[in-house]
N, C-alpha and C positions, 0 to 999 in steps of 0.2 A: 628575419630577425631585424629588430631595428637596433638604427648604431647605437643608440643610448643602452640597450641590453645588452650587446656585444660589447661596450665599455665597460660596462660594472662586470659584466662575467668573464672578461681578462681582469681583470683589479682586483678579482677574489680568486682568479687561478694563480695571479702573483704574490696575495698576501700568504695562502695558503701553502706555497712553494717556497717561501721565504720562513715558512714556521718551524719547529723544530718536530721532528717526528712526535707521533701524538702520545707517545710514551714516553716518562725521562725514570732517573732511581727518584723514589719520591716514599717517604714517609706513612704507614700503614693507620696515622691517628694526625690530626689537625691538631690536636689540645693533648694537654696533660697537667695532672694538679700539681700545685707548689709542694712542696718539699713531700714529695711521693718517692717510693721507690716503681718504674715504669720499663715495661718491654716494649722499645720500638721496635720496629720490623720495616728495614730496609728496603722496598721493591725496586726489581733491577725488570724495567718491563721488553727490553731487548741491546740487541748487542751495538755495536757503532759501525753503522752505516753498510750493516750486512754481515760485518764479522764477529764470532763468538768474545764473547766477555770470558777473559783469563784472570780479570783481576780488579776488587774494590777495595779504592782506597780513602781515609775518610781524617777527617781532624777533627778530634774533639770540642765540642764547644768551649772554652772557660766557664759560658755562664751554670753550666751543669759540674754537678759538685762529685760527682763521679758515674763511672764508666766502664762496664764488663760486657765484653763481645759477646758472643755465643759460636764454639768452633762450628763449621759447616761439613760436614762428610767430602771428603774426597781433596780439600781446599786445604793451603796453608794458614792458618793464624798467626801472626804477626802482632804486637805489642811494641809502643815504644813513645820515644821524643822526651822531651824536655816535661815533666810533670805541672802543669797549670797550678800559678799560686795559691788561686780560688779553691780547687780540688780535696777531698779531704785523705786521708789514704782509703785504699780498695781494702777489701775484702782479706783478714789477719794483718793488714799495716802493709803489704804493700801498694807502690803508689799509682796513685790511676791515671793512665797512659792518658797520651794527647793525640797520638797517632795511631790508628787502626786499619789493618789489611790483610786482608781475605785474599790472597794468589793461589797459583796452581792448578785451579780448577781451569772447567771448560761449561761455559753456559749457550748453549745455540741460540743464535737471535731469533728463532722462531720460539725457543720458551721465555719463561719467568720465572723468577726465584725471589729469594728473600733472604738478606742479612741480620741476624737477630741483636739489637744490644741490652743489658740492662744497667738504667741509667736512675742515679738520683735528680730530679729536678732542683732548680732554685728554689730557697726558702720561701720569696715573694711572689706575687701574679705578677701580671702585668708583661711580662716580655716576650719576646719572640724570638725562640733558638732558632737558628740556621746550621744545617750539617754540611758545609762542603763536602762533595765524596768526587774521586775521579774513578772515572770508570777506565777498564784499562782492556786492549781491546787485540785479537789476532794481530797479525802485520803490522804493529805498533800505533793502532789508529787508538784515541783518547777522545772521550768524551770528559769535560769538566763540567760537574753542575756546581757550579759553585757561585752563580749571579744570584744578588737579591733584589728585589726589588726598591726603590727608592720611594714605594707610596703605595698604599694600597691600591688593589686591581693594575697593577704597571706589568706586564707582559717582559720579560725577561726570554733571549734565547734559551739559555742554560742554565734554568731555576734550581739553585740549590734546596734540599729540603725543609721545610719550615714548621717548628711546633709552637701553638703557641702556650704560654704560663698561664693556667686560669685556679681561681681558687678551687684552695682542697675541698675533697666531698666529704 
């Protein structure tokens, strides 16, 4: 091996080592139309750093004008927080939560799941939701996806989920 290969293939066994597992909770759709009613779906692709997922937890965007979980078998539902101004009420007038979480359960880091929501988008295109969710983990270990990126293509440890607002169909 010449040292120049042995350079670059430490460089990419340290950028690689330095990345975030090749899994994070990440969004089941890119896009979604303005003022749609829309089912996102959660993926939770494994647990924090070997240990089972007991717990996702998520804050509602403001720019989404409302927001209904879907309960999960086995898991607790949770609803709550201060109601977003932007929000309209939920489903018979009550109002639609800012804060959502799924506890109780038990996810093995060797599977996958999925957190269902159903959500009104913005009236307009143009933007791009972000879901913070923390993941919540056996022996109190936490994953937070909740970094966005600052520009397109920008590599983020702990990529929050992102949809973007595209016109309706």
């Amino acid at each position: 091996m010449t040292f120049r290969f042995k350079a670059a293939a430490l460089g990419l066994l340290a950028l690689a080592a330095a990345s975030p597992a090749g899994a994070h909770v990440t969004a089941d759709r890119s896009e979604m139309p303005a003022d749609s009613y829309v089912r996102i779906a959660l993926r939770v692709g494994h647990g924090c750093q070997g240990a089972a997922t007991t717990g996702i937890r998520l804050t509602v965007p403001s720019e989404l004008r409302s927001a209904r979980p879907m309960p999960h078998p086995g898991w607790t539902l949770e609803t709550g927080g201060a109601e977003h101004a932007g929000h309209h009420a939920g489903h018979h007038g009550a109002p639609a939560p800012r804060e959502i979480a799924w506890t109780g359960g038990r996810l093995e880091d060797s599977h996958f799941d999925e957190f269902v929501l159903f959500v009104r988008s913005p009236a307009e295109p143009g933007s791009v939701i972000t879901i913070p969710v923390v993941q919540e983990c056996e022996g109190g270990a936490v994953a937070r996806w909740t970094e966005r990126a600052s520009e397109p293509g920008e590599r983020v440890a702990h990529p929050a989920p992102l949809i973007r607002v595209v016109a309706g169909r």
